[in-house]
C-alpha positions in Angstrom: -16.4 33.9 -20.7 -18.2 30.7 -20.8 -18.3 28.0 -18.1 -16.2 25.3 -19.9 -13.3 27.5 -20.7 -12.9 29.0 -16.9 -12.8 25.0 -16.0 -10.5 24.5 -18.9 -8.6 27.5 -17.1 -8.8 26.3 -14.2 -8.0 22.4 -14.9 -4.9 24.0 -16.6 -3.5 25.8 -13.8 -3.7 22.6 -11.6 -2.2 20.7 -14.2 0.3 22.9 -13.5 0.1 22.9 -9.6 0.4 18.8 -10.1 3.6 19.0 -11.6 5.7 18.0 -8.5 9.8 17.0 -8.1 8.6 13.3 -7.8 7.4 11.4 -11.0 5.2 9.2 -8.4 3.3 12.3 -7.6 2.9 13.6 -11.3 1.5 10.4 -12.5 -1.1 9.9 -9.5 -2.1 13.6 -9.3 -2.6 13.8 -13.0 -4.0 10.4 -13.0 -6.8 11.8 -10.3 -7.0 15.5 -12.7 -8.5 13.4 -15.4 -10.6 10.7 -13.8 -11.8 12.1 -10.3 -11.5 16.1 -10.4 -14.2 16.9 -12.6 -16.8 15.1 -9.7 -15.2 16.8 -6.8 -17.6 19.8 -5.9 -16.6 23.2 -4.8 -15.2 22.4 -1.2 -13.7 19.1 -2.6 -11.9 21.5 -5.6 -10.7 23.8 -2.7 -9.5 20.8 -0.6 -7.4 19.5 -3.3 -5.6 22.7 -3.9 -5.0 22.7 -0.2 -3.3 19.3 -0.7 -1.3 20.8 -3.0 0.2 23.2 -0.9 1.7 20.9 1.2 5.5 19.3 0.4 5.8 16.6 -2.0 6.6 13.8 0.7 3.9 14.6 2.9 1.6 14.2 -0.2 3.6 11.2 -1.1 3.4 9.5 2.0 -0.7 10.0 2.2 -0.6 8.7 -1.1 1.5 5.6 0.0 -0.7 5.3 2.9 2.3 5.4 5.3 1.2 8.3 7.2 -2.9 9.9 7.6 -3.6 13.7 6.8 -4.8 14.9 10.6 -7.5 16.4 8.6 -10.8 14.5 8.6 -11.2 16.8 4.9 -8.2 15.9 3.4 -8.5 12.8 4.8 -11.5 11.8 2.7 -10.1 13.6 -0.2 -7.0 11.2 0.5 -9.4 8.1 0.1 -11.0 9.5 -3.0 -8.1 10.0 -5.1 -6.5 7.0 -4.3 -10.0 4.9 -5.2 -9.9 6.8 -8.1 -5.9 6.3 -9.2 -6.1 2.6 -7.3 -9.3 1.0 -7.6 -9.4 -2.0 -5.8 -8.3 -5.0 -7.0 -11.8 -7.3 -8.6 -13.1 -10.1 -6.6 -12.5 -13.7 -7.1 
């Protein structure tokens, strides 16, 4: 089995995993999938699948930035999708 296809594999099964009851999450977790995942490394990859585990509004409201993941991890994993799905607006 060669290295692209497990990642194939394994971008598929998040794909998957992304696929949430609220169209805001689908389109910023996919949105991150294509642009930021691939530069994540190992414990970044592991940290986003333990985002996933937790329940669509919690996820939603880190997202929104109405409420902080207690976790200094998914805290900065927090910051990095949403720089990647959100980049700041350009300067004047």
């Amino acid at each position: 089995m060669s290295t692209a296809t497990a990642d194939d594999r394994e971008l598929q099964r998040l794909r998957w995993q992304c696929r949430r009851g609220m169209l805001e999450l689908d389109l910023l977790l996919d949105a991150f999938l294509e642009r930021g995942w691939g530069d994540l490394d190992e414990a970044g990859r592991r940290a986003f699948e333990r985002l996933l585990g937790f329940p669509d509004q919690v996820i939603l409201d880190w997202l929104m930035q109405q409420a902080v993941p207690a976790d200094a991890v998914l805290r900065d994993l927090v910051a990095r999708i949403l720089a990647v799905v959100i980049p700041p607006p350009p300067r004047p």
